[in-house]
C-alpha positions as CSV (number, residue, x, y, z in Angstrom):
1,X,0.0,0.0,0.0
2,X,2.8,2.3,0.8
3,X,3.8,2.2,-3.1
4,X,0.6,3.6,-3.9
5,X,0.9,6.8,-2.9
6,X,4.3,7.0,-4.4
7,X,3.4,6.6,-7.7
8,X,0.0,8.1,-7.6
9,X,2.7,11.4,-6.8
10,X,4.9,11.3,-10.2
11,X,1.2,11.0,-11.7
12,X,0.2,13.9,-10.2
13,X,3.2,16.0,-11.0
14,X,3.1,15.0,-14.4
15,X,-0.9,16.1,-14.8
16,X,0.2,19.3,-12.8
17,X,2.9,19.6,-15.6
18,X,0.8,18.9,-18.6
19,X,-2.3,20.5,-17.1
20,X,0.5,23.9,-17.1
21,X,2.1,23.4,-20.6
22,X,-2.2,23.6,-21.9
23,X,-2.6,26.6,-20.1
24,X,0.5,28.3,-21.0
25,X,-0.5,27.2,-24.9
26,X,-3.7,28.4,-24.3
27,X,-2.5,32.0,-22.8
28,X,0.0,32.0,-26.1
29,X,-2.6,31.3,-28.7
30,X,-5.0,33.8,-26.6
31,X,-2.2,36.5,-26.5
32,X,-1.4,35.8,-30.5
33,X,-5.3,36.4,-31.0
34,X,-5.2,40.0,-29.0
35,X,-2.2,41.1,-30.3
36,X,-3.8,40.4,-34.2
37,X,-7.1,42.0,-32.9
38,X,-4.6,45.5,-32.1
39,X,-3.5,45.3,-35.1
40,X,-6.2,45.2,-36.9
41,X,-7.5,48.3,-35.3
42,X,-4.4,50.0,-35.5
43,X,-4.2,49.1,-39.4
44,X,-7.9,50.1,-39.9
45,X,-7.2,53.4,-37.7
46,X,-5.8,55.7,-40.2
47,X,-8.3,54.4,-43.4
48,X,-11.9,54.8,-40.7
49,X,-9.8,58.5,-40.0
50,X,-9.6,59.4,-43.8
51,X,-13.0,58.3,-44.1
52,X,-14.5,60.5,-41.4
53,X,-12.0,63.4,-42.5
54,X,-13.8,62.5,-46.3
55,X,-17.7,62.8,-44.6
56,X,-16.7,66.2,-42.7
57,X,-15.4,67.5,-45.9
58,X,-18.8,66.7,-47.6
59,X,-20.6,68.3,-44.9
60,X,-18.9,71.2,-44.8
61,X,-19.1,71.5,-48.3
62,X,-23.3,70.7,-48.8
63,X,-23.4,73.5,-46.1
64,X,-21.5,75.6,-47.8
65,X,-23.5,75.2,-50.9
66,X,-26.8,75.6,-48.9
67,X,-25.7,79.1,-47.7
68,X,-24.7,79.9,-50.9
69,X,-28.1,78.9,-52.2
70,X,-29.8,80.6,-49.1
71,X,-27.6,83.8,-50.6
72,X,-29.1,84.3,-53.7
73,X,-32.9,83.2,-52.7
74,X,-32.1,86.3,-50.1
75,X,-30.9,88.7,-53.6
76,X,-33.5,87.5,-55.7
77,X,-35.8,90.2,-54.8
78,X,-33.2,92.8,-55.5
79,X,-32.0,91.2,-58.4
80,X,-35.7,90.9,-60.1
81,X,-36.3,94.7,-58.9
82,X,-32.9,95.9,-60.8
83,X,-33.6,93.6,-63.7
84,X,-37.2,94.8,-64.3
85,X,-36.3,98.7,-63.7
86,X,-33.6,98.4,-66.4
87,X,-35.9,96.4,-68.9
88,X,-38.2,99.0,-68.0
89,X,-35.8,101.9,-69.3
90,X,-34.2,99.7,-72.1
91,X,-38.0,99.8,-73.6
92,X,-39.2,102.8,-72.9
């Protein structure tokens, strides 16, 4: 009985050794994984920042068209005004 215990203890220290070598696989694949997931995000960083950079621009610039729009709707009046007075004068 006493040579029970003695071998049951290389079993265990060989479990405990194999259970370790899985788990340090296991946190090497799982590291691997993270470190592919940062680079993915750092590799997509600058392309999703030219995008956004591209959308503001667009923005800005169907704003920019819109006031310029909201311009002239604001000198129509005076436009029509001048335009008719001079027709008026040309005719006359």
């Amino acid at each position: 009985m006493r040579d029970a215990p003695a071998a049951r203890g290389p079993k265990l220290n060989a479990n405990q050794i194999t259970k370790a070598r899985a788990d340090a696989e296991q946190s090497v694949i799982q590291q691997e994984a993270e470190g592919r997931g940062q680079r993915f995000a750092f590799a997509r960083s600058p392309k999703a920042e030219a995008a956004a950079i591209t959308m503001k621009g667009a923005g800005v610039d169907a704003v920019r068209r819109g006031l310029l729009d909201l311009r002239r709707l604001e000198l129509a009046p005076d436009l029509t005004r001048e335009v008719a007075e001079r027709f008026s004068t040309v005719s006359s």
